[in-house]
PASEDREN-700240 format. One line per 4 residues: for each residue x, y, z of N, C-alpha, C. Coordinates in pm, whole numbers. Atoms other than C-alpha are relative to their C-alpha. Layout:
BEGIN
X/Y/Z/X/Y/Z/X/Y/Z  ...
//
This chain:
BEGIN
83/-121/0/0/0/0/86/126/0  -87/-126/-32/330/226/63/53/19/-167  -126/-16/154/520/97/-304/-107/50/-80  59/-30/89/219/146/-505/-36/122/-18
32/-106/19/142/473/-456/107/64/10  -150/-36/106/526/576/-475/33/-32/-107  -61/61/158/609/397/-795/-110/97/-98  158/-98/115/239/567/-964/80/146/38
2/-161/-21/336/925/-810/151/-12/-74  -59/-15/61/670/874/-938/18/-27/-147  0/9/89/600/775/-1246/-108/125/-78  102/-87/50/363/1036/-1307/69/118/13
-85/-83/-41/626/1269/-1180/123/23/-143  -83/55/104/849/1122/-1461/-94/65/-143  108/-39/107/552/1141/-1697/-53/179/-16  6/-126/23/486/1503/-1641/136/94/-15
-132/-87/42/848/1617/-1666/29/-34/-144  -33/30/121/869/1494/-2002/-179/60/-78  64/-57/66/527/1640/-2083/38/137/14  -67/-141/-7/667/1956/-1997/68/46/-102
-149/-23/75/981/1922/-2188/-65/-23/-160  67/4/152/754/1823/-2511/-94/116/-25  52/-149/36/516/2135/-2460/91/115/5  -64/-91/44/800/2353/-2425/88/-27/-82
34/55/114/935/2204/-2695/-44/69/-160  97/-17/86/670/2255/-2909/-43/148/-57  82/-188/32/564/2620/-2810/160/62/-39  -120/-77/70/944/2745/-2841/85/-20/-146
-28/14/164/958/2596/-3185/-106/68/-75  72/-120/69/681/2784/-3280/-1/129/-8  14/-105/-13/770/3081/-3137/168/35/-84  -150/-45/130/1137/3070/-3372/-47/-42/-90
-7/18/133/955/2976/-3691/-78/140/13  86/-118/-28/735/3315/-3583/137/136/-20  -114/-99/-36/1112/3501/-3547/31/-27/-139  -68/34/129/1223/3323/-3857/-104/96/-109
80/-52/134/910/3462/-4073/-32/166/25  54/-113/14/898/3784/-3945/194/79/-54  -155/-7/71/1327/3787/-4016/-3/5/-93  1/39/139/1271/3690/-4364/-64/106/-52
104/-84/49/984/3926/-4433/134/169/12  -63/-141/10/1250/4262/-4313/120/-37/-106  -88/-4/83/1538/4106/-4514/-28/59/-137  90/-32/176/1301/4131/-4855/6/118/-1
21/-176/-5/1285/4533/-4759/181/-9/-39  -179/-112/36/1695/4562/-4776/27/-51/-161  -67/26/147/1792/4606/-5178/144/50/9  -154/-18/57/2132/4607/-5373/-19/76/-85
45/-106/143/2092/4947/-5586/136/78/13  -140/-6/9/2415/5047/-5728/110/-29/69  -103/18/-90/2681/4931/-5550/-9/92/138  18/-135/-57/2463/5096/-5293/-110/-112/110
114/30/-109/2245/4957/-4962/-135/37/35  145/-105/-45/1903/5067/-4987/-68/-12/62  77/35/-120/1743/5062/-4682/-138/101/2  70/-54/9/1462/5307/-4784/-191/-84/48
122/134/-35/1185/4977/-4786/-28/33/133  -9/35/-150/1278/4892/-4446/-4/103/107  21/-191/-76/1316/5322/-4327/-177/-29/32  113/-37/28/954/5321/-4471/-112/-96/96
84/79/-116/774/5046/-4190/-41/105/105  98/-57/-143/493/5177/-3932/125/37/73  -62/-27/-106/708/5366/-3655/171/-30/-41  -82/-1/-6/1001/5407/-3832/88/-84/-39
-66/95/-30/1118/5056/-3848/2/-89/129  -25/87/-109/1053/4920/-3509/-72/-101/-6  10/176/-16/937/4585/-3597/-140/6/51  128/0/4/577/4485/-3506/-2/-45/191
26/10/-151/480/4468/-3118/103/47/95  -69/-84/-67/722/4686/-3005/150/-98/-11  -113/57/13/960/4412/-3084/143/80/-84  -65/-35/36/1291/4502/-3211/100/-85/-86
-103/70/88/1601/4428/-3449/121/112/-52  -154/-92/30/2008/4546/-3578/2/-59/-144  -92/7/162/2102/4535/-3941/173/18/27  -174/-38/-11/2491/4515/-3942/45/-72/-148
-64/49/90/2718/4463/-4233/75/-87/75  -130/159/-40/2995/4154/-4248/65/69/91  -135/39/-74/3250/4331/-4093/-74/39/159  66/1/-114/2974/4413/-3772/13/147/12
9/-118/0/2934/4760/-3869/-178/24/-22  159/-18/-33/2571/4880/-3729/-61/98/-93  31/-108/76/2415/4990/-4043/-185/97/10  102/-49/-63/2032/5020/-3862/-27/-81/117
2/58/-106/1886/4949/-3532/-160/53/19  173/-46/-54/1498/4960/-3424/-47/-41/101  55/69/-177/1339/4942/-3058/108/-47/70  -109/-1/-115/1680/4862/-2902/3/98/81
-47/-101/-164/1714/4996/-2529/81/82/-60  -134/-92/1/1956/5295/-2553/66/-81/125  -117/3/-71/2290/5170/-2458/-33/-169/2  -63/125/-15/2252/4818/-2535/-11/-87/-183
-9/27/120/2313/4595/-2824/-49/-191/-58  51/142/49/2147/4254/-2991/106/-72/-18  -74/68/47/2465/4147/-3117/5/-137/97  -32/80/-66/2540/3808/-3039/144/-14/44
-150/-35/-35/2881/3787/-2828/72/-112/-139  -85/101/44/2962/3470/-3086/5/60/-133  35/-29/113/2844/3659/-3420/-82/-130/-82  55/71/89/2713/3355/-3546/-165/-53/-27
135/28/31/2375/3251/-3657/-65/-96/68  68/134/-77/2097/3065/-3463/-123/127/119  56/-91/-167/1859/3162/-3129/54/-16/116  -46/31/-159/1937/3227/-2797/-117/126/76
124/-54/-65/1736/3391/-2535/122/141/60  -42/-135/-70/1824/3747/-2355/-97/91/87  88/-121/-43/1709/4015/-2179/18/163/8  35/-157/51/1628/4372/-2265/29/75/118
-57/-146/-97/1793/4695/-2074/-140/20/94  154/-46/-86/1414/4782/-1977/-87/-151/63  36/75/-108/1390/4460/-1799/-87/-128/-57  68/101/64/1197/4239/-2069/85/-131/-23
-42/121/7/1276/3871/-2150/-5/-30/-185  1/31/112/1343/3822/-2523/83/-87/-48  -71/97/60/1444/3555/-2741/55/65/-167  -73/-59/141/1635/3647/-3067/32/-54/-74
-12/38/106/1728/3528/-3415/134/87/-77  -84/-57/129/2060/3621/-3611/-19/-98/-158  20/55/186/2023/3566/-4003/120/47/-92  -106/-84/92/2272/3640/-4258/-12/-49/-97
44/-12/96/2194/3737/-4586/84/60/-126  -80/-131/113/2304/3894/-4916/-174/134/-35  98/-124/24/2083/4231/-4982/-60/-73/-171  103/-2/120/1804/4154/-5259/53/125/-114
5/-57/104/1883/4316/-5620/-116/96/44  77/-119/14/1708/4643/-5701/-115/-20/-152  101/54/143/1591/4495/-6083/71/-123/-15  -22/164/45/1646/4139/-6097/-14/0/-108
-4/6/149/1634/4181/-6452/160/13/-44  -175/-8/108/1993/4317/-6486/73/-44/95  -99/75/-72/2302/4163/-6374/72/53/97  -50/-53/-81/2483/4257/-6065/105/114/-59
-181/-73/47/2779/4543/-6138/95/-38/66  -68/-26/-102/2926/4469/-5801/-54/-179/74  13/140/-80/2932/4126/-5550/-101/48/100  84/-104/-127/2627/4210/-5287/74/-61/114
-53/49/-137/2751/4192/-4964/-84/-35/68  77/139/-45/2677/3943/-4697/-22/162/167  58/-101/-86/2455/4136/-4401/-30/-79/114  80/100/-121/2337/4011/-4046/-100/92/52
132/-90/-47/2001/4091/-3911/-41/-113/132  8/16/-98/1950/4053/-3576/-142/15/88  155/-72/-60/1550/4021/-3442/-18/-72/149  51/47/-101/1430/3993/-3116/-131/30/20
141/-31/21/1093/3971/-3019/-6/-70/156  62/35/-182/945/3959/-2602/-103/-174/-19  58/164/15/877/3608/-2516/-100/-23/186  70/18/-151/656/3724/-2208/-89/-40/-9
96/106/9/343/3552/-2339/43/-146/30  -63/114/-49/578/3283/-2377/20/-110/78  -54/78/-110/677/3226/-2083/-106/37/112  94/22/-66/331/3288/-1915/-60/-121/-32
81/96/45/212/3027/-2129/46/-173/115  -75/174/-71/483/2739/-1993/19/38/185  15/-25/-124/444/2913/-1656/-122/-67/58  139/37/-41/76/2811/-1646/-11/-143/-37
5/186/48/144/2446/-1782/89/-54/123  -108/66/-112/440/2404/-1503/-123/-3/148  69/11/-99/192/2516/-1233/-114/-78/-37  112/98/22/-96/2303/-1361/46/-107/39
-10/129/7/99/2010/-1388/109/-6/140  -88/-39/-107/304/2104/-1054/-155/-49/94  104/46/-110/-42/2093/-858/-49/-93/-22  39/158/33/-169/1776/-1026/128/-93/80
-32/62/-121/129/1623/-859/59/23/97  -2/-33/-141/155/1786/-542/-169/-87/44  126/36/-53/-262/1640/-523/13/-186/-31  30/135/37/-200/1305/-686/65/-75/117
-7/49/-52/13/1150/-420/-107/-15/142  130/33/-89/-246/1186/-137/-133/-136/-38  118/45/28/-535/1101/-380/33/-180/-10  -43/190/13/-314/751/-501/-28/-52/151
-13/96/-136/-246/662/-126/-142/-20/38  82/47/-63/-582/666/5/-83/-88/-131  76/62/50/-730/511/-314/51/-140/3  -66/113/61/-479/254/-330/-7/-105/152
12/69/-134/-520/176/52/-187/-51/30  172/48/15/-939/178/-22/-4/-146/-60  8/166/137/-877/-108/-300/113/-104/28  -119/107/-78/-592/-254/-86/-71/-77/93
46/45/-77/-810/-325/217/-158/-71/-45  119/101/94/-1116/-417/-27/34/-124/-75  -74/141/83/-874/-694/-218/24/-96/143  -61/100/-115/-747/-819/115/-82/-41/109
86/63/-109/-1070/-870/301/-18/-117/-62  -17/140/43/-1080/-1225/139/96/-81/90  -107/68/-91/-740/-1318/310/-22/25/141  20/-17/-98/-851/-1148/620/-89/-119/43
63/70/-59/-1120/-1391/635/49/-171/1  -21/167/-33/-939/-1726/520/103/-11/120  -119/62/-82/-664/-1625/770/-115/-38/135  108/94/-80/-987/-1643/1009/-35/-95/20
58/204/15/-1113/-1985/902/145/-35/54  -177/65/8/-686/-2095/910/-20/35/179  -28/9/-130/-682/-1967/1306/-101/-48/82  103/107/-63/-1019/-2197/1370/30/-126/-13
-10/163/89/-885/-2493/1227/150/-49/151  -147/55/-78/-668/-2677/1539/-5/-197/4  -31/200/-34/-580/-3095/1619/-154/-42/-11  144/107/-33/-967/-3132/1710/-172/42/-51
126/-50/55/-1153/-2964/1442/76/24/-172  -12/-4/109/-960/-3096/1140/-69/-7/-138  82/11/79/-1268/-3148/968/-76/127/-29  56/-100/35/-1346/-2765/870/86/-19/-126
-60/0/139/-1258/-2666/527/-81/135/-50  6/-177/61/-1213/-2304/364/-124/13/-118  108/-17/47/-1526/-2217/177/43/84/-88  -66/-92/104/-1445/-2086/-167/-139/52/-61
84/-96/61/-1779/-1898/-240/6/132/51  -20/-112/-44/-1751/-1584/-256/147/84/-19  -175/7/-13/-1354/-1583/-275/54/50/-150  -13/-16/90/-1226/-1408/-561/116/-118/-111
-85/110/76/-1069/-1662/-872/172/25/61  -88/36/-29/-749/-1557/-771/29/-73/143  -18/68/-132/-769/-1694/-425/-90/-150/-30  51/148/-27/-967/-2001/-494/114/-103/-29
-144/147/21/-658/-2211/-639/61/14/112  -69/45/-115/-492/-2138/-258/-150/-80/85  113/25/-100/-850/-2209/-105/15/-147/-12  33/60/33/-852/-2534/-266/114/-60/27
-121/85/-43/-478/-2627/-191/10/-11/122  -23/19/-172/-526/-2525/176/-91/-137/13  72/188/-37/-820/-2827/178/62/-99/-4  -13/148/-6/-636/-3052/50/89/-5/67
-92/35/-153/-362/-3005/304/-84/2/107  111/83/-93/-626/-3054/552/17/-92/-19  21/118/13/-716/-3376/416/140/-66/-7  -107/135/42/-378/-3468/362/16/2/209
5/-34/-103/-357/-3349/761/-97/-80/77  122/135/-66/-661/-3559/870/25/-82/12  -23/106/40/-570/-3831/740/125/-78/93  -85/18/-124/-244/-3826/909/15/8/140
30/-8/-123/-358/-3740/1231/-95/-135/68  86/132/13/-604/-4037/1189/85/-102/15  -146/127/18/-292/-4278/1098/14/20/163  -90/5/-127/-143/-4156/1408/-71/-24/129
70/52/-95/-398/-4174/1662/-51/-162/-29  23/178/0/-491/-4524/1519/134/-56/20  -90/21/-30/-136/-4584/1538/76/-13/145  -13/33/-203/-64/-4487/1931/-105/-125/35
45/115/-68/-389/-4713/1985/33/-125/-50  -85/175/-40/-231/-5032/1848/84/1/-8  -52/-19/-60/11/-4966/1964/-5/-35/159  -3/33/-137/-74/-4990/2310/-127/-110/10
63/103/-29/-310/-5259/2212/70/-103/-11  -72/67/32/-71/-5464/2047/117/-29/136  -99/19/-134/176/-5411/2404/-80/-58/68  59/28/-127/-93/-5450/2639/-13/-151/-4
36/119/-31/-188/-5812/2596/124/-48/56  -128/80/-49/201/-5945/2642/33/71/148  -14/-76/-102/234/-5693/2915/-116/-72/81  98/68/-19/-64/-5844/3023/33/-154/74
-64/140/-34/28/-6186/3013/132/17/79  -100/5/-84/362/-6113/3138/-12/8/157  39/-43/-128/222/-5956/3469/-81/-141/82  72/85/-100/14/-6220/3542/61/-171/59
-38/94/-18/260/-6500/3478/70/16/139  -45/-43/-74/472/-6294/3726/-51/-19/130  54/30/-114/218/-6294/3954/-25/-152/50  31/172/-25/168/-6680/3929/148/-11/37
-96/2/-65/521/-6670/4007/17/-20/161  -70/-74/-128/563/-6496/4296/-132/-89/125  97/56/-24/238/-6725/4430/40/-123/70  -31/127/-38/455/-7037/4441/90/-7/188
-16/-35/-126/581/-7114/4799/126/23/4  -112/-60/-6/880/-6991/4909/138/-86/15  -110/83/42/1093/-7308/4903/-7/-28/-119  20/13/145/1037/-7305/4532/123/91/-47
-121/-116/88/1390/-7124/4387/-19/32/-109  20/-60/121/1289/-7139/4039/-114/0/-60  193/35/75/944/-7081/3817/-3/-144/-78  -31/102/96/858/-7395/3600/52/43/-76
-25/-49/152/1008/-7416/3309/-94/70/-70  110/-99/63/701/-7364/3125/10/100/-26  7/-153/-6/644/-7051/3236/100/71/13  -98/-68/46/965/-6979/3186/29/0/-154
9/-4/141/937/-7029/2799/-102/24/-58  83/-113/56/633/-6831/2771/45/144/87  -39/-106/-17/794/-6584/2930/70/54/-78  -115/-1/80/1060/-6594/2724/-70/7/-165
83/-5/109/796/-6616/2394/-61/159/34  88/-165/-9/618/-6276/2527/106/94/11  -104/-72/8/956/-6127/2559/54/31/-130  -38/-1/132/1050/-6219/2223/-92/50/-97
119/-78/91/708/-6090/2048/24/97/23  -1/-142/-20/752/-5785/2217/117/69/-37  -96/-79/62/1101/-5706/2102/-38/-32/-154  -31/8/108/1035/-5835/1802/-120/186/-71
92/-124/30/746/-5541/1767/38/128/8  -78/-154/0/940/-5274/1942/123/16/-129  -95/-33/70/1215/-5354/1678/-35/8/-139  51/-35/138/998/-5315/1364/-43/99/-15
79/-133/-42/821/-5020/1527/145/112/-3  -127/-85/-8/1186/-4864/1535/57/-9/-103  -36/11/108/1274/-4983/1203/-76/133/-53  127/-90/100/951/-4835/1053/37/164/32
4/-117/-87/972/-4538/1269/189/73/-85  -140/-34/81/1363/-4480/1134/6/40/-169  4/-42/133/1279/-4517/750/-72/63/-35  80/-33/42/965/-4357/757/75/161/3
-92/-163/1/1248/-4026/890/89/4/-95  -160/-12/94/1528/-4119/660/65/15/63  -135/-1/-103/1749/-4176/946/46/-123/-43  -33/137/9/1809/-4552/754/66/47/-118
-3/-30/137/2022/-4421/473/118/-118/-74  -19/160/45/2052/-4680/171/129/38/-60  -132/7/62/2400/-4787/53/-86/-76/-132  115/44/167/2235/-4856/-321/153/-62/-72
-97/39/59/2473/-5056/-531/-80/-151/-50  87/85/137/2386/-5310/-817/31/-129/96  42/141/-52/2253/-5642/-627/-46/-83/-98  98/113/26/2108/-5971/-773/-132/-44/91
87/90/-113/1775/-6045/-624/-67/-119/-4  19/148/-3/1754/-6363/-675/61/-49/79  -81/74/-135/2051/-6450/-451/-71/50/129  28/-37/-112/1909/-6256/-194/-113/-118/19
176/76/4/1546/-6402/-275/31/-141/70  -77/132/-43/1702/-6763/-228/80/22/151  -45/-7/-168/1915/-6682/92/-157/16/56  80/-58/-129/1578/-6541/262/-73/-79/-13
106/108/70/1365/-6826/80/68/-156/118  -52/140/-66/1609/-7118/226/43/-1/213  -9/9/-138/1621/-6950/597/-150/-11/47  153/-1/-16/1225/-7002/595/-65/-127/-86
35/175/86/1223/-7365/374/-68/-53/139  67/45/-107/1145/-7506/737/-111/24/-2  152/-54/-36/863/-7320/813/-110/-31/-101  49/10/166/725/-7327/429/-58/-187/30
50/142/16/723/-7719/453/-84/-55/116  64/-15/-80/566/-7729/802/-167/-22/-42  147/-42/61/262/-7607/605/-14/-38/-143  -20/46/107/348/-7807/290/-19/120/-111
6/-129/146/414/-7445/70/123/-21/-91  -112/17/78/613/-7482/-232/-20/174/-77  -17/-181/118/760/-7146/-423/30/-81/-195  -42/20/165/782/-7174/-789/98/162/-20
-54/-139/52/1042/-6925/-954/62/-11/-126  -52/-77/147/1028/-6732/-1278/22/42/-12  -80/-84/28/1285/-6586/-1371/32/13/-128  -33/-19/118/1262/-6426/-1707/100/75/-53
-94/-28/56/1530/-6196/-1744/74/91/148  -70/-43/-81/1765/-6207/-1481/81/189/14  -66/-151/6/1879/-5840/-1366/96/25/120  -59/-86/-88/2089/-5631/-1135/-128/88/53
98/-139/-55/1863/-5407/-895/97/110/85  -94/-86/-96/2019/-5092/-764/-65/87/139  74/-40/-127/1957/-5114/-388/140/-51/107  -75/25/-139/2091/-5170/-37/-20/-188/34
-23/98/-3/2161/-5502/-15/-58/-74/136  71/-13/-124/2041/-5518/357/-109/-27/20  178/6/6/1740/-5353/310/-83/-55/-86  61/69/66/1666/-5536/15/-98/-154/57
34/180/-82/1705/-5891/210/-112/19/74  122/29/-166/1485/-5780/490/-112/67/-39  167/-11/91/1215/-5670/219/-68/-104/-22  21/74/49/1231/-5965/63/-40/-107/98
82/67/-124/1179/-6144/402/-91/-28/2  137/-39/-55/914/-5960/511/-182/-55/-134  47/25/113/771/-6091/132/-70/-158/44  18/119/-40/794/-6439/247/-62/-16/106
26/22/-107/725/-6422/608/-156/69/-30  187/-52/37/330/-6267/491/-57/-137/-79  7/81/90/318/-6514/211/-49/-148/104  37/137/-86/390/-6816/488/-104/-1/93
96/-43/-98/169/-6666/750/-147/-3/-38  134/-94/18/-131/-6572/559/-61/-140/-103  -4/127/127/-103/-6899/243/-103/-84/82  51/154/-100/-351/-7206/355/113/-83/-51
-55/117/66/-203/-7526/329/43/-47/-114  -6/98/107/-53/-7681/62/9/95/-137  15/-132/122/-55/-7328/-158/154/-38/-97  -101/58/-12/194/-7327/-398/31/137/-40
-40/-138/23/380/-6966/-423/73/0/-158  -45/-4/106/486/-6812/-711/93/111/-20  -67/-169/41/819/-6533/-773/41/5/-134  18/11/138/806/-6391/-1087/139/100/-17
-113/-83/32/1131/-6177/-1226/-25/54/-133  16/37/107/1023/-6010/-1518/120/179/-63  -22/-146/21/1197/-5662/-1724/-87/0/-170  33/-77/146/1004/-5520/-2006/-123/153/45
24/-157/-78/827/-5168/-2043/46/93/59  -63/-116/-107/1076/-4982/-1885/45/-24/122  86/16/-133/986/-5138/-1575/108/-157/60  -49/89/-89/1208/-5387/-1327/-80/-51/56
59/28/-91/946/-5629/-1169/40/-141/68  -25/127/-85/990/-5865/-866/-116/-7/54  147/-6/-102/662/-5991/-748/-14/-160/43  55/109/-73/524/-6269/-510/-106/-25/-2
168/11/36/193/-6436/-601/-48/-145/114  74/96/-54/-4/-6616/-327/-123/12/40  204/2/-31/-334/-6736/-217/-19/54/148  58/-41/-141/-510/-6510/66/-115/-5/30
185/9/0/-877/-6631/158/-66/150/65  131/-92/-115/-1123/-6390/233/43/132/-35  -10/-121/-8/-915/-6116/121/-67/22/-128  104/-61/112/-1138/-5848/-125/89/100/-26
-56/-149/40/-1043/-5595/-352/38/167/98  27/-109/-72/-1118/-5290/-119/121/-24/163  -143/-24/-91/-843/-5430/161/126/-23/-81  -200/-26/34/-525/-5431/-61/18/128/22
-52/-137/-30/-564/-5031/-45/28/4/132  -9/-29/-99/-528/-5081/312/122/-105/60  -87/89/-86/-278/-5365/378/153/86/58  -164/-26/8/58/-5106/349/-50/88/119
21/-88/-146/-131/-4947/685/63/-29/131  -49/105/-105/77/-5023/993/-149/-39/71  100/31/-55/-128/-5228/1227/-127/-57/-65  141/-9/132/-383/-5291/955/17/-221/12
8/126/15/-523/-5683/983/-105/-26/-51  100/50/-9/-788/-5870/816/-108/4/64  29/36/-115/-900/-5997/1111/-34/108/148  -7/-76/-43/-980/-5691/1336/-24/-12/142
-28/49/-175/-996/-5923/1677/109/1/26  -114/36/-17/-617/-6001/1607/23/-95/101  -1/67/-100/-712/-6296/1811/127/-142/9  -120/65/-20/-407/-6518/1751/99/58/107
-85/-43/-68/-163/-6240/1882/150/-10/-30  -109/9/30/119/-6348/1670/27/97/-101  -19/-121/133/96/-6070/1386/-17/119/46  -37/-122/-37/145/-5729/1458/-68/121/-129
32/-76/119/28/-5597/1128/141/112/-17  -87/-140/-36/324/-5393/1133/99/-33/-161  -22/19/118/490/-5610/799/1/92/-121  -9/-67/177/397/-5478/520/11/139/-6
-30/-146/-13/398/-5124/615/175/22/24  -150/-16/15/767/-5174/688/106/-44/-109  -28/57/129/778/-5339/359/16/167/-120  7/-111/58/660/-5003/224/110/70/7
-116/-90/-41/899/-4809/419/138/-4/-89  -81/71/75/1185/-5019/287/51/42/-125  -22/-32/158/1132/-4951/-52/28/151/-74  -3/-182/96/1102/-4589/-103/173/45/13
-137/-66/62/1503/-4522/-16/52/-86/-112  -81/118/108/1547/-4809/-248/-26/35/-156  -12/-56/117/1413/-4595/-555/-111/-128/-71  115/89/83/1139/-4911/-597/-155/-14/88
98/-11/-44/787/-4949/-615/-65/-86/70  53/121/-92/574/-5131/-398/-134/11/2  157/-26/54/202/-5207/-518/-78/-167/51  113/128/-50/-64/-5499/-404/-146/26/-94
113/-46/92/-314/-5624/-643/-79/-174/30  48/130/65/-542/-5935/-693/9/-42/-124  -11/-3/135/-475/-6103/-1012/-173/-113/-26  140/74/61/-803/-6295/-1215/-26/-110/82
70/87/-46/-809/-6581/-999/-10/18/117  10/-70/-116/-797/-6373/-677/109/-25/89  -112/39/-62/-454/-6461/-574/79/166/31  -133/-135/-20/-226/-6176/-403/139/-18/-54
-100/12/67/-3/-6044/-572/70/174/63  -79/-39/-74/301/-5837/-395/89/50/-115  -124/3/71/528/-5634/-663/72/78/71  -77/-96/18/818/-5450/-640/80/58/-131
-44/-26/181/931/-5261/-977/80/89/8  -89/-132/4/1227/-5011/-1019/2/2/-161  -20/-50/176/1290/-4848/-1387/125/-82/-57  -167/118/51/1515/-5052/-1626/118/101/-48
-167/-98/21/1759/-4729/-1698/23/-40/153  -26/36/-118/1809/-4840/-1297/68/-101/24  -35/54/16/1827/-5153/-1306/92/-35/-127  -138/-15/149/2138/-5313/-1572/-37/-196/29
40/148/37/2062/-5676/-1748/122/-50/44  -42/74/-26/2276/-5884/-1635/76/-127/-62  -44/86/-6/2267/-6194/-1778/-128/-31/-115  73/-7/71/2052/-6305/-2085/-120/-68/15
123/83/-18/1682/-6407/-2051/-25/-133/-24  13/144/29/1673/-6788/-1975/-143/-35/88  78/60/-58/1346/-6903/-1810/-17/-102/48  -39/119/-51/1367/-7100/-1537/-124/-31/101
84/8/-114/1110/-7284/-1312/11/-139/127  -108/94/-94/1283/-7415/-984/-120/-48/121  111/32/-88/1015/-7564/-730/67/-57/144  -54/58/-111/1141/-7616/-328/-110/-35/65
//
């Protein structure tokens, strides 16, 4: 509200000094073609009659010779010998100090302001019919003429345009502060809505009627940071509570085994076993939870940063496949693996393995009986894919968008107590410093299907497409 009405007043400041300089200008070129034609007009009076100056013409003008409005003028020959003079002050002289031809401005003994004209001429023949006898000589005529209209005129244009802006900066500031505080009651009011909106009233949202077009594209970005804000606040409070649902039962159990402990009589030195190897089982669930919850919790900050360098995941796949063959056969699961065109993936070798785990360890957990898994290796499209295809009963389209949720189960009793839901969300985690994607789909016969895909300028072939199908 301060720049805009400086930058306008100065530019208008700018803008009227140059209208100035073009009306005066304008009027003092008119007022020397006015010197020039009334110059021209006394020269025509001086003739060349015999080798002789006849100034009789020019004698013979109203008053003598003094020029028209009291204005005045000097006749001088070349060598600056004053051969007439009309309306000059006594005791002063037109001459120019330089002698040479052009205007310049002056001022008159009796106090006037005149601008002047030297000319230099040859004297006009007497009968242009006959030929000179003699060379005419070269003459200077010297007119001045009062330029006090003149300079009332550009007097009255300076003060016009002098009080226009002495008035315009006022008038800018308050108009510009009227249409400043009329543009900005819009923001006044979303910053209103913005200082209603706290933790337990994320569900308001900025109301774009009324809101001029340029503010609706922020109106409409502040919502959706809301919603992206909801959403996350949602995660997180569902997150603290299982969280402390997922603790409480082992905490739970632990306390009470404790108390069955401390129950037995006092010649008793040690607990049963037993209950010393469910102690030792509720100890081990619970680190194993706090240490995924600290994983997750680490990559989801980027405090896990990946050493990326060109892996095979197939070796990995196989190492994490043959430390989980036990378990797999337990439940009679066989993997099938297709591998169509072996690659390099460029990842953390680490975090790859303990993706690829977490791939298997869902797969074995979740498979019925007797399933038979399937990893597929494929590159075409651009596209690096590693995916795991197994059978999950019961699951529907509408929970794969939800499986990469921590805590997130099927089953929403979690009445086993051995799953944590905490998997696949740390599966997610995993992947993003790894530069690959991580997507869940059902394929046509309703089997889950688990990819991971990085870009093939990323990945680097390896080894030439042999198709292989290895069954453990």
């Amino acid at each position: 509200m301060l720049g805009l009405p400086a930058g306008l007043t100065l530019l208008v400041l700018l803008s009227g000094a140059a209208l100035y300089a073009l009306v005066h200008r304008v009027l003092v070129g008119q007022f020397d073609q006015l010197l020039e034609s009334r110059a021209r007009g006394l020269t025509v009076l001086v003739e060349w009659d015999d080798d002789l100056v006849d100034l009789d013409d020019l004698l013979a003008l109203p008053g003598s010779g003094a020029g028209h409005d009291g204005n005045c003028f000097e006749l001088r020959a070349a060598d600056g010998q004053l051969l007439l003079a009309s309306g000059v002050p006594d005791g002063q002289t037109l001459q120019q100090p330089t002698q040479a031809d052009g205007y310049w401005n002056l001022t008159l003994a009796d106090g006037r302001r005149a601008r002047a004209l030297q000319w230099s001429f040859q004297a006009r023949e007497d009968d242009a019919r006959l030929p000179p006898a003699a060379p005419r000589p070269e003459m200077a005529l010297t007119y001045a003429a009062s330029r006090v209209e003149l300079d009332r005129q550009l007097r009255v244009l300076a003060l016009a345009l002098g009080a226009f802006c002495l008035l315009l900066p006022p008038g800018l500031t308050a108009m510009v502060w009227a249409q400043a505080r009329r543009g900005l009651r819009p923001l006044d009011q979303l910053a209103a809505a913005a200082a209603a909106i706290d933790p337990a009233h994320l569900d308001r949202r900025f109301a774009d009627e009324g809101l001029p077009a340029e503010l609706r594209p922020i109106a409409a970005a502040l919502n959706s940071l809301l919603d992206r804000l909801q959403r996350a606040f949602t995660r997180e409070r569902r997150f603290t509570a299982d969280i402390a649902h997922e603790l409480r039962t082992p905490i739970a159990e632990l306390r009470t085994m404790t108390e069955v402990a401390l129950l037995e009589p006092a010649g008793v030195a040690m607990p049963p076993p037993d209950l010393l190897i469910d102690i030792l089982e509720l100890s081990l669930q619970m680190d194993r939870l706090v240490s995924s919850l600290l994983t997750l919790a680490r990559n989801e900050a980027g405090l896990e940063p990946a050493r990326r360098r060109p892996v095979d995941p197939v070796e990995l796949a196989r190492a994490q496949w043959n430390a989980r063959v036990a378990r797999a056969r337990e439940r009679s699961l066989t993997l099938n693996w297709n591998i169509e065109a072996p690659v390099l993936l460029h990842a953390d070798p680490d975090m790859l393995a303990m993706a690829l785990g977490i791939l298997f360890d869902n797969a074995i957990d979740h498979a019925p009986a007797g399933d038979h898994l399937r990893l597929t290796l494929t590159s075409r499209d651009g596209l690096t894919r590693l995916s795991l295809t197994n059978t999950n009963p019961g699951l529907q389209p509408e929970d794969v968008a939800q499986m990469f949720e921590p805590f997130w189960q099927k089953d929403p009793s979690r009445g086993d107590g051995a799953h944590s839901g905490i998997g696949l969300a740390l599966l997610a985690a995993l992947c993003r410093p790894l530069a690959l994607g991580c997507t869940a789909r059902l394929d046509a016969d309703g089997r889950l299907v688990i990819e991971l895909c990085q870009a093939t300028d990323v990945a680097a072939l390896v080894a030439p497409a042999t198709p292989q199908q290895i069954s453990l």
